[in-house]
N, C-alpha and C positions, 0 to 999 in steps of 0.2 A: 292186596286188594281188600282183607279183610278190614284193615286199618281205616282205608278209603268209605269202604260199607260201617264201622263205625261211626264214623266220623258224616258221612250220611244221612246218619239218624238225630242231628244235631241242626238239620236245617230247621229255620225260623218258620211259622205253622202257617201256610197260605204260598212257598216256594215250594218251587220241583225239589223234591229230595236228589240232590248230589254230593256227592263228595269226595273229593282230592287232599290230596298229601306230598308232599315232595320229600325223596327221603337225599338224600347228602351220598356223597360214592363210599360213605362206609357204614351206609344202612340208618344213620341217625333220622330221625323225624325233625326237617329243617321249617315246613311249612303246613297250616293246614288252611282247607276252606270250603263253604259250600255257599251254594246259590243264597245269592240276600238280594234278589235283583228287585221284590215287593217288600222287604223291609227296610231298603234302604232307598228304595226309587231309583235306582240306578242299573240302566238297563247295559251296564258293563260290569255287573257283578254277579259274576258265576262261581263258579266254583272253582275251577281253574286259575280265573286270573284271582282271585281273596287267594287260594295257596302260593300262587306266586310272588306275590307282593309280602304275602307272611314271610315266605324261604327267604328274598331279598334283603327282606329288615334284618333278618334273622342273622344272617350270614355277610350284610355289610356290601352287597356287590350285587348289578341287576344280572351280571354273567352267572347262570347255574350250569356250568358246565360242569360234569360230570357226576349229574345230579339226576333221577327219576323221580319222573309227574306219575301218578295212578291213582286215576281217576273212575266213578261209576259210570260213564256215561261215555259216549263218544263224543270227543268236540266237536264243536259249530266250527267256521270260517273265524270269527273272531279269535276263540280260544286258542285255534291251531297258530294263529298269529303271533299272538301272545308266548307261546310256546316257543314257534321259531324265534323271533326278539330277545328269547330270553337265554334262549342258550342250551335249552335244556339238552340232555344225552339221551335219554330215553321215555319212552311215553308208555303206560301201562292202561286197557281201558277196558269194562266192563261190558257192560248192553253198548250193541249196533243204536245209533239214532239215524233211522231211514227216511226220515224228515230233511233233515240240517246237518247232520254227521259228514264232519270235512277230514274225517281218517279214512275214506274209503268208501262210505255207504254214498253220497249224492257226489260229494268227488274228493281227492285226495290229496288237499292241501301240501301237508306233512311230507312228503315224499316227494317233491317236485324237486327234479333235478335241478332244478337251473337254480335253489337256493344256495346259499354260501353254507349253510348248515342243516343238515339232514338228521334229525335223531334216530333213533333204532325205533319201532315201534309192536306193540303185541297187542291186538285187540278179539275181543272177545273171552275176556279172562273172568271167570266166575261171571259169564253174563246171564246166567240163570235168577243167581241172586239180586244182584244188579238191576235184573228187569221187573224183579219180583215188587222190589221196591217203588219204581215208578207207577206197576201198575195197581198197586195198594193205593198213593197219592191219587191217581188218575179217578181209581172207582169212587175215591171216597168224593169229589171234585163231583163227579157224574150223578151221585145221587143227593146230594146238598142241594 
């Protein structure tokens, strides 16, 4: 997660601070990414999917099996998409999103049984820090 909260602090200035990492099943750093969804106008670029499409190029195959996502943030419906598609093993995630969070908090994509593929998942992991961050983004938005 710390890697994740670096890599965070690299979002483009006017994006939610996020950030994901994919690390490889022997702990290598295969992907990174964070939200570019206002610098790049594209409102399928989060953070999640820029690290998944990194790990893919990276590694030559869109299967990440046996591969860990950990990310700041809890995925939307999209990302969780994106995630199952892709194969991932495990999903590691910071701050609860009680909004749009589809690990659990509005509903729980990732876990439906009826997928062909289920990852392991642990959320709530340094979601202090995690939160800290967004709500840093948030105040400074609020008083601009």
């Amino acid at each position: 997660m710390r890697v994740a909260l670096a890599i965070a602090a690299q979002t483009p200035a006017g994006d939610v601070p996020v950030g994901a990492v994919v690390f490889d099943a022997a702990g290598a750093v295969v992907g990174r990414g964070v939200n570019r969804r206002e610098a790049n106008c594209d409102p399928t670029a989060h953070a999640e999917v820029e690290a998944i499409r990194d790990a893919a190029r990276t590694l030559d195959t869109w299967r990440l099996d046996g591969c860990e996502l950990v990310v700041t943030l809890e995925p939307c419906t999209m990302c969780a998409g994106a995630i199952l598609g892709a194969r991932v093993s495990s999903l590691v995630f910071g701050a609860w999103e009680p909004k749009t969070g589809a690990v659990g908090s509005v509903l729980d994509a990732i876990r439906d049984p009826h997928h062909l593929h289920v990852p392991e998942v642990r959320g709530g992991v340094m979601d202090a820090e995690a939160a800290r961050l967004l709500a840093d983004f948030f105040e400074g938005v609020r008083s601009n």
